[in-house]
C-alpha positions as CSV (number, residue, x, y, z in Angstrom):
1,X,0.1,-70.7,-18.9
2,X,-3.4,-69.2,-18.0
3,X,-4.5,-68.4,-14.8
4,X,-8.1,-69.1,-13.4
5,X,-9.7,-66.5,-11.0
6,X,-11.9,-68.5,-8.6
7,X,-15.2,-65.6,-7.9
8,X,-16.8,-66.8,-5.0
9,X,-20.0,-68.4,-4.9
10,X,-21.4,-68.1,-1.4
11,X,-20.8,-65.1,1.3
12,X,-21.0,-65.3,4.7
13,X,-23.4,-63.3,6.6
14,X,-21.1,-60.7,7.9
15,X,-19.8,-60.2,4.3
16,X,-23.4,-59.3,3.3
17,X,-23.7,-57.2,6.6
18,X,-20.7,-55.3,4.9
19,X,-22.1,-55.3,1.2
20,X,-25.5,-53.9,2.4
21,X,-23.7,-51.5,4.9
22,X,-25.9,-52.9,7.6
23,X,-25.2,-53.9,10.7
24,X,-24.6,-57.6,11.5
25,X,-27.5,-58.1,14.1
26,X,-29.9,-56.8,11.2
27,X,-28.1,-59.0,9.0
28,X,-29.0,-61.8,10.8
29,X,-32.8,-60.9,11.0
30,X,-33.5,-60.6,7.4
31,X,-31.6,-64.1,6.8
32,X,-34.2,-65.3,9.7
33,X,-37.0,-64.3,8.5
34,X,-36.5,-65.2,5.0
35,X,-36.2,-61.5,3.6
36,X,-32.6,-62.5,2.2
37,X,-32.4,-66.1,0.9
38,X,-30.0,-68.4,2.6
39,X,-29.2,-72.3,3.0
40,X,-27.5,-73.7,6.2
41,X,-23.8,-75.8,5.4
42,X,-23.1,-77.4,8.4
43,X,-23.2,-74.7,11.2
44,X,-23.0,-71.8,9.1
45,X,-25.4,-69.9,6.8
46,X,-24.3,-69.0,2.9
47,X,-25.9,-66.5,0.9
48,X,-25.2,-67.0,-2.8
49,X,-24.9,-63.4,-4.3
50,X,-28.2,-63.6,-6.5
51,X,-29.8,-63.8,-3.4
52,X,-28.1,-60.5,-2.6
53,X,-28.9,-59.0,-5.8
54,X,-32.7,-60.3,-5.4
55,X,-33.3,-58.5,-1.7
56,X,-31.6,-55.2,-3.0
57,X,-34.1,-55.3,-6.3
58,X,-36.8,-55.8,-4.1
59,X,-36.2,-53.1,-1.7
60,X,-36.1,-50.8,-4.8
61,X,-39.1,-51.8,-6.0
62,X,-40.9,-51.3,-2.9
63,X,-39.7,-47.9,-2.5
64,X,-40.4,-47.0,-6.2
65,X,-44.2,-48.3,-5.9
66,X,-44.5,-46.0,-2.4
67,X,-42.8,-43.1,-3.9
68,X,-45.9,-43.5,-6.7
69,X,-48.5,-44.0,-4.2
70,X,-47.6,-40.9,-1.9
């Protein structure tokens, strides 16, 4: 008999808060303002973890290009 791992697909906003090692507040404000993707399911908002992956890469570009401009 084989056993399936479920991965998950979505994470909460906290969970991201904790994967980022930021607070939840700032959490919050990059899901608000669209800086970290998200979609609403019911009350709640989910953050699928390409989403995650997308802000971090981001970020890193941004600093690379500034760390070439300076």
């Amino acid at each position: 008999m084989t056993t399936a791992v479920i991965e998950r697909k979505w994470h909460t906003t906290a969970e991201v808060a904790d994967m980022l090692g930021f607070g939840l507040s700032k959490t919050k404000m990059l899901v608000l303002t669209g800086e970290i993707r998200s979609v609403k399911v019911g009350r709640n908002r989910r953050i699928l973890p390409a989403w995650v992956d997308e802000y971090v890469e981001r970020c890193a570009a941004e600093a690379e290009d500034m760390r070439w401009s300076a």
